[in-house]
C-alpha positions in Angstrom: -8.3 -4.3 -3.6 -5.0 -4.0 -2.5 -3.2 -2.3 0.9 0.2 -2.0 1.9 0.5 -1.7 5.7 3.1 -0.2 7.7 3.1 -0.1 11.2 4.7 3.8 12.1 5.6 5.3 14.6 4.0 8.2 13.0 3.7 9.5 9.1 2.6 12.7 7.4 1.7 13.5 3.5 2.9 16.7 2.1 1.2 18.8 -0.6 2.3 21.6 -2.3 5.0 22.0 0.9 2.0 22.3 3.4 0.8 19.0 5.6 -3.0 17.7 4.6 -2.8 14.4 6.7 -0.8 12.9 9.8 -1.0 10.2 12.3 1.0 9.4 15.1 1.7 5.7 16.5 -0.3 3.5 14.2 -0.7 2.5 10.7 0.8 4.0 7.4 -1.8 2.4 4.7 -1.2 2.5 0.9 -4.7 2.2 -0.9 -5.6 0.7 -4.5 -8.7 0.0 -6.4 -8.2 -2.3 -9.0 -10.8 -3.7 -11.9 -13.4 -6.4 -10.5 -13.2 -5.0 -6.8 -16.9 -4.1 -5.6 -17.5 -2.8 -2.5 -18.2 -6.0 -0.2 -14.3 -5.7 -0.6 -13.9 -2.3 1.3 -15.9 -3.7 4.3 -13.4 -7.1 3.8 -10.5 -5.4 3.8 -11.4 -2.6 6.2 -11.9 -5.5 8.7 -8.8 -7.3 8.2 -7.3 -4.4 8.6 -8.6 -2.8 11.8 -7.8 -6.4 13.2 -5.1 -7.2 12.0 -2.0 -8.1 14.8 1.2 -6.7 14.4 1.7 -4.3 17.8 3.7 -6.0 20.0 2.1 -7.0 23.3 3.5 -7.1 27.0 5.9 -9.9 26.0 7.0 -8.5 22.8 4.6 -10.8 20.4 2.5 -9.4 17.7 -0.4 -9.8 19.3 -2.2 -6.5 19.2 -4.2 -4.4 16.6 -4.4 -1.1 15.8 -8.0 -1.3 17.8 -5.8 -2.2 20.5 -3.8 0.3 21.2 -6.0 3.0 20.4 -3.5 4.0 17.2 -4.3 6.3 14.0 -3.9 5.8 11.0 -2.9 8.0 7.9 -4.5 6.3 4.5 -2.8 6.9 0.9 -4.6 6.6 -2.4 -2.2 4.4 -4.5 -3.1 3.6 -7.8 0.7 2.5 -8.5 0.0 -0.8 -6.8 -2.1 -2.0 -9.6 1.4 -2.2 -11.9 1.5 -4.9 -14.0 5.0 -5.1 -14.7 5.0 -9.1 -16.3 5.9 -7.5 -19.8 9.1 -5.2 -20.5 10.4 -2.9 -18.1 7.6 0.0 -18.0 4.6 -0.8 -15.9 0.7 -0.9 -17.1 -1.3 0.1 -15.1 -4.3 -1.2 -17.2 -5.8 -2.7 -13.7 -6.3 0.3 -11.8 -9.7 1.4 -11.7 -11.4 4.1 -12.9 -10.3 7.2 -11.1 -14.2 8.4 -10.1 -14.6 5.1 -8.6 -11.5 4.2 -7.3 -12.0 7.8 -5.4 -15.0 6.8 -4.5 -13.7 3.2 -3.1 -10.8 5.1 -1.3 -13.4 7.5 0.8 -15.5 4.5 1.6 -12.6 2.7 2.7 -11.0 5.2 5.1 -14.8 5.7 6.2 -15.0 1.6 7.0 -12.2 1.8 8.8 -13.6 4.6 11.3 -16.8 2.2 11.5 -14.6 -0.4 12.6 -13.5 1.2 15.6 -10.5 3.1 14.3 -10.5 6.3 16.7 -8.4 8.3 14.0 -8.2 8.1 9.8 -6.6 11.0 8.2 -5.7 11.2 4.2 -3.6 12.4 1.9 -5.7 13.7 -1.1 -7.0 11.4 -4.2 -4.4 11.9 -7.5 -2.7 14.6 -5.8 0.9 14.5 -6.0 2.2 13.8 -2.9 5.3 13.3 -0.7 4.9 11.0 2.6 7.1 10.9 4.7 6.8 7.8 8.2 8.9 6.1 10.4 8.2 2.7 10.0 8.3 0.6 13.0 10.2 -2.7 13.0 10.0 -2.1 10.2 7.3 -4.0 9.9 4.9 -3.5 6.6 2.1 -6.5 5.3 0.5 -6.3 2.0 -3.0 -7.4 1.8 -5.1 -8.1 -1.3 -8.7 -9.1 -1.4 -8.1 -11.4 -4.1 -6.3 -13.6 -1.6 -9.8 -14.1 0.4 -11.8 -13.8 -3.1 -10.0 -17.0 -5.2 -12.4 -18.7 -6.6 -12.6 -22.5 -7.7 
């Protein structure tokens, strides 16, 4: 399972020229499901995410979490981030799970995050095309996979 963060100011998705999801100061997240991920990974990653420090404290130090300071959070499905690009110059995208799952993963996800203490979790909308638009702040922007806390052997 695989996230991009970015820590926004604020961000919106766009749909058809209407607005479907915003936040304001808080987190920007890119989602992706990929082949093998179960869900003990949502609750992993959901975590690490709801905990994870990169607001800037008092004395200017990443010290604080979105729990923190009481940010939102605008969550993207991303399927894109499941390219495997080691061959040629067109992606595969052979790892991306299957989309009725991986929607389901997504919505559990952005539903862990709220039962982590997360006050606000909007969305864009699953395989929709989108535009998003944010103001990243920093810019400061972490990618987190679940295969980093999975390795085995």
């Amino acid at each position: 399972m695989r996230a991009v963060i970015q820590r926004v100011k604020n961000a919106s998705v766009e749909i058809g020229g209407a607005v479907v999801g915003k936040c304001g100061v808080g987190l920007m997240i890119l989602f992706c499901a990929v082949d093998g991920d179960t869900e003990s990974d949502i609750e992993l990653l959901a975590r690490k995410t709801a905990n994870l420090r990169i607001f800037e404290d008092q004395d200017g130090k990443m010290n604080k979490s979105i729990l923190d300071i009481d940010g939102e959070i605008l969550c993207i499905s991303q399927f894109t981030l499941a390219a495997d690009t080691k061959k040629g110059n067109r992606p595969s995208f052979i790892n991306a799970m299957e989309p009725v799952i991986a929607e389901k993963y997504y919505n559990l996800y952005c539903y862990a995050l709220l039962s982590n203490g997360v006050k606000n979790v909007e969305t864009g909308e699953f395989g929709a095309d989108m535009q998003v638009s944010l103001v990243n702040d920093g810019p400061v922007t972490i990618i987190l996979d679940t295969d980093t806390w999975n390795k085995k052997g």
